[in-house]
N, C-alpha and C positions, 0 to 999 in steps of 0.2 A: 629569227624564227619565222617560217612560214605560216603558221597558223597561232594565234593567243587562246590557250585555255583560261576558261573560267571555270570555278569552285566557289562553292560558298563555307561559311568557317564551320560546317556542322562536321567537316571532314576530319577536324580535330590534328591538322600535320601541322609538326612543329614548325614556328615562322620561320626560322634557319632557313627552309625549302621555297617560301612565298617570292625571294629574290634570285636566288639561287633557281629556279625554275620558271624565273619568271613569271609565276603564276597571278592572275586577276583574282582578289579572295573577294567577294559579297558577303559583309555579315549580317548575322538575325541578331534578332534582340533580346534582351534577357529582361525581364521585369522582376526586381526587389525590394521589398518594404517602399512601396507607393512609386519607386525611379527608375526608368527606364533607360538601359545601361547596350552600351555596343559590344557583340561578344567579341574579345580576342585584340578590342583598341580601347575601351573606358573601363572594364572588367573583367576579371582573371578569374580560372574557374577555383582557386584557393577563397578568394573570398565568398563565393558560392557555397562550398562544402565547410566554411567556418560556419556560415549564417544559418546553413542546415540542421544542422549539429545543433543551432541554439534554438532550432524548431520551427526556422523560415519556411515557406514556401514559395520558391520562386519559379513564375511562369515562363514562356519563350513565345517569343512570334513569329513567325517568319518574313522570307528577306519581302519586301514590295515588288508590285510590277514595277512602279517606278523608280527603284532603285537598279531593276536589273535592265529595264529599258534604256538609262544612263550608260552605263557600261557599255551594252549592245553598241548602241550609236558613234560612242566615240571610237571603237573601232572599224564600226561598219563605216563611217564616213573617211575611213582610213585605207578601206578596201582589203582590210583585215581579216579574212576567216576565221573564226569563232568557234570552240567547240566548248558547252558547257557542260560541266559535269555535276550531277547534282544529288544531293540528298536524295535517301529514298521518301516516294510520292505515299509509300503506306505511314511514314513517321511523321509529315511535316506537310503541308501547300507550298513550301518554296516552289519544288518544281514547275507546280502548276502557274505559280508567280513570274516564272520564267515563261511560260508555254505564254502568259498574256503579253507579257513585254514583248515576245519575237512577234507577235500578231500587227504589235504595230507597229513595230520595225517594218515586215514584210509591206503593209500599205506605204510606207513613205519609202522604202528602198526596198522595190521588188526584184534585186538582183542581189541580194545580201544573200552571206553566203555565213549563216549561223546554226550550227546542229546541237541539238538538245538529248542528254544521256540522264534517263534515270537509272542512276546506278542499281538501284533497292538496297542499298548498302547505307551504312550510318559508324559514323567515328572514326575508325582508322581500317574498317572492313574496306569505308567508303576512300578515305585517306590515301589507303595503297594503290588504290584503281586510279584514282585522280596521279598519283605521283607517279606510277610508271608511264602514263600516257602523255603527262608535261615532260617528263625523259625522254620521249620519243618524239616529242614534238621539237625539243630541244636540238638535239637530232638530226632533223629537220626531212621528217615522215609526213605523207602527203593526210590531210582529212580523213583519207576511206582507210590508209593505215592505221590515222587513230580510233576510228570508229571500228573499224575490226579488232584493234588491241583492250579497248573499252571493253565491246562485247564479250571475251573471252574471260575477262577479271572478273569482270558482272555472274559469266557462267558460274564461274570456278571458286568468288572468296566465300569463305566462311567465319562465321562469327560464331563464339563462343563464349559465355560472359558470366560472371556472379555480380548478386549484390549482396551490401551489407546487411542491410535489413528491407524486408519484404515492407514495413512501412511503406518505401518511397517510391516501390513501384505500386504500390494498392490509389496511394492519390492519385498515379497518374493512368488509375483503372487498367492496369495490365494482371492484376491479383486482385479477390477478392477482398473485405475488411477483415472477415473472420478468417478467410488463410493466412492472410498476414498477420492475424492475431495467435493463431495457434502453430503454426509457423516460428513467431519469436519465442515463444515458449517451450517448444521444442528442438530449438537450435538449426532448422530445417534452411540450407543454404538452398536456392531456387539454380538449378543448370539453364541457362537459354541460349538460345540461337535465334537469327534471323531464316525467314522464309517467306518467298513472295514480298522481299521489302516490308514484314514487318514482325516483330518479336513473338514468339513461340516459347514458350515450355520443353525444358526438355525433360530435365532429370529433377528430383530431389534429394538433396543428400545431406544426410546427417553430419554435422558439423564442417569447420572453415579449414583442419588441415585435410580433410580428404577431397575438398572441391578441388585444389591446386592438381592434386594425383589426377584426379578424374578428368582434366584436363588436357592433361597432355595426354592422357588413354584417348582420350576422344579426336585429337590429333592425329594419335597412330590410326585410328580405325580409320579416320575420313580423307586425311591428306596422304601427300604422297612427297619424294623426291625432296626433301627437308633440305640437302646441304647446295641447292640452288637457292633455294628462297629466302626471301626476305619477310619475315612474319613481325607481328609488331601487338605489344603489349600495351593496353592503356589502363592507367587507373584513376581511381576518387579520391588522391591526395594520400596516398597509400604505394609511395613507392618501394618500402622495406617490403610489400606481399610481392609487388609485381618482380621484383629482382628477384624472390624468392620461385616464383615461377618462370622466368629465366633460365635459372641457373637449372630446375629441371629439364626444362627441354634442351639444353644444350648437351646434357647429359644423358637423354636419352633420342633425339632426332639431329642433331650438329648441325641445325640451322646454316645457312650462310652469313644468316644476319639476323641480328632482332633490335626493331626500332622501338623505345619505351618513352614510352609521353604520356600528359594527363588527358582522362577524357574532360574533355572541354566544358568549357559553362554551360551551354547550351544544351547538351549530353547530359552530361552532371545535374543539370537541374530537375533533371526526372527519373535519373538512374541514383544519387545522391552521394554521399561518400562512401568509399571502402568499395567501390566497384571495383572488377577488375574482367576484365575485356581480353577474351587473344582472337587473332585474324591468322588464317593462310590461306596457303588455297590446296583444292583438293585435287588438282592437277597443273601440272606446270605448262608452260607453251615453249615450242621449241626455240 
């Protein structure tokens, strides 16, 4: 490979792809009942949404300058070009963790050759963008290829998502107490999407089989060119829902693919269990 992508694990893709695309993963951290846990190598996001369930709250931190300065160096001293691809900067400081690390790369090796991508993407919105550009890296596509293939996924993904219960997004102050109080009370599933890198409101919809429907309606409305693409479903430990929405869209847009993984610990700890997540994009590249 001419060029080494980095990602950090908020991207949510299966390890399967970390060897396989040779990718550099930086992970954050997961903090539970007092211990501080590494997402995706000391902790799995099942034990997350078991602890939930029994009324945990677990927080997340993000990656350090000095973990991604690490990384940086060892290839920079390698004459390795670098492109990272990173969590969105509206959900998390990783980036910005990143933005300090190159600061001092750049003082001690002013001819590195390290470019930094805020996706505004989160999970496997962010996951796809990160996986099609290590494709292409793999490839062996020049920097400003991948940096023009970034931008266009960045343009173009969309996210779609429910949660179980409005509880676990109220702690993590994305819903009120009392909506989420009157919200469980009347069955009110929450529609969201990202914008500008960071979580939005879409819809409310009275009960969990019409979110699925509403779903893939919102796909037809927003995307396009389904049996190219590759969209990808993630859930809270809740893989009977997500095959269940699956097997709709294949039924009504014939996908080229669809990739189903768990949304991650990291994810999971503020989205909580029984989430369920879909990615495409609303325009394809040629």
């Amino acid at each position: 490979m001419n060029v080494q992508v980095v990602i950090d694990s908020a991207a949510d893709l299966p390890k399967k792809y970390y060897e396989e695309l040779a990718l550099e993963v930086v992970p954050l951290a997961v903090h539970l009942n007092g211990e501080e846990f590494i997402d995706n190598v000391t902790i799995d996001p099942k034990t997350i949404y078991d602890a939930m369930r029994e009324g945990a709250a677990p927080k997340t931190s993000q990656v350090t300058p000095e973990a991604f300065y690490e990384v940086f160096k060892k290839y920079t001293e390698k004459k390795i070009p670098i492109v990272y691809i990173g969590f969105s900067s509206g959900l998390s400081g990783t980036y910005q963790s990143a933005v300090i690390a190159k600061q001092q790369i750049d003082e001690e090796f002013p001819d590195n050759e390290i470019y930094l991508i805020d996706t505004l993407a989160a999970s496997m919105g962010y996951g796809l963008i990160a996986y099609h550009v290590a494709m292409a890296a793999k490839d062996g596509a020049t920097v400003q290829d991948l940096l023009d293939l970034a931008n266009f996924y960045i343009k173009h993904m969309e996210h779609i998502f429910t949660v179980d219960k409005l509880e676990y997004l109220q702690r993590g102050g994305r819903v009120s107490k009392t909506q989420a109080f009157v919200g469980g009370l009347l069955n009110i599933k929450p529609l969201l999407h990202v914008e500008d890198g960071k979580l939005v409101p879409l819809e409310k919809i009275r009960g969990s089989k019409r979110v699925l429907s509403r779903m893939v309606e919102v796909a037809k409305e927003r995307g396009q060119d389904f049996e190219n693409q590759t969209l990808s479903i993630t859930h809270g430990d809740d893989l009977e829902t997500a095959e269940k929405l699956a097997d709709l869209l294949r039924q009504e847009l014939n996908p080229k693919d669809i990739i189903i993984t768990d949304v991650g610990a990291v994810i999971g700890a503020h989205s909580g269990p029984g989430t369920i997540a879909l990615f495409f994009l609303n325009e394809t590249r040629n």
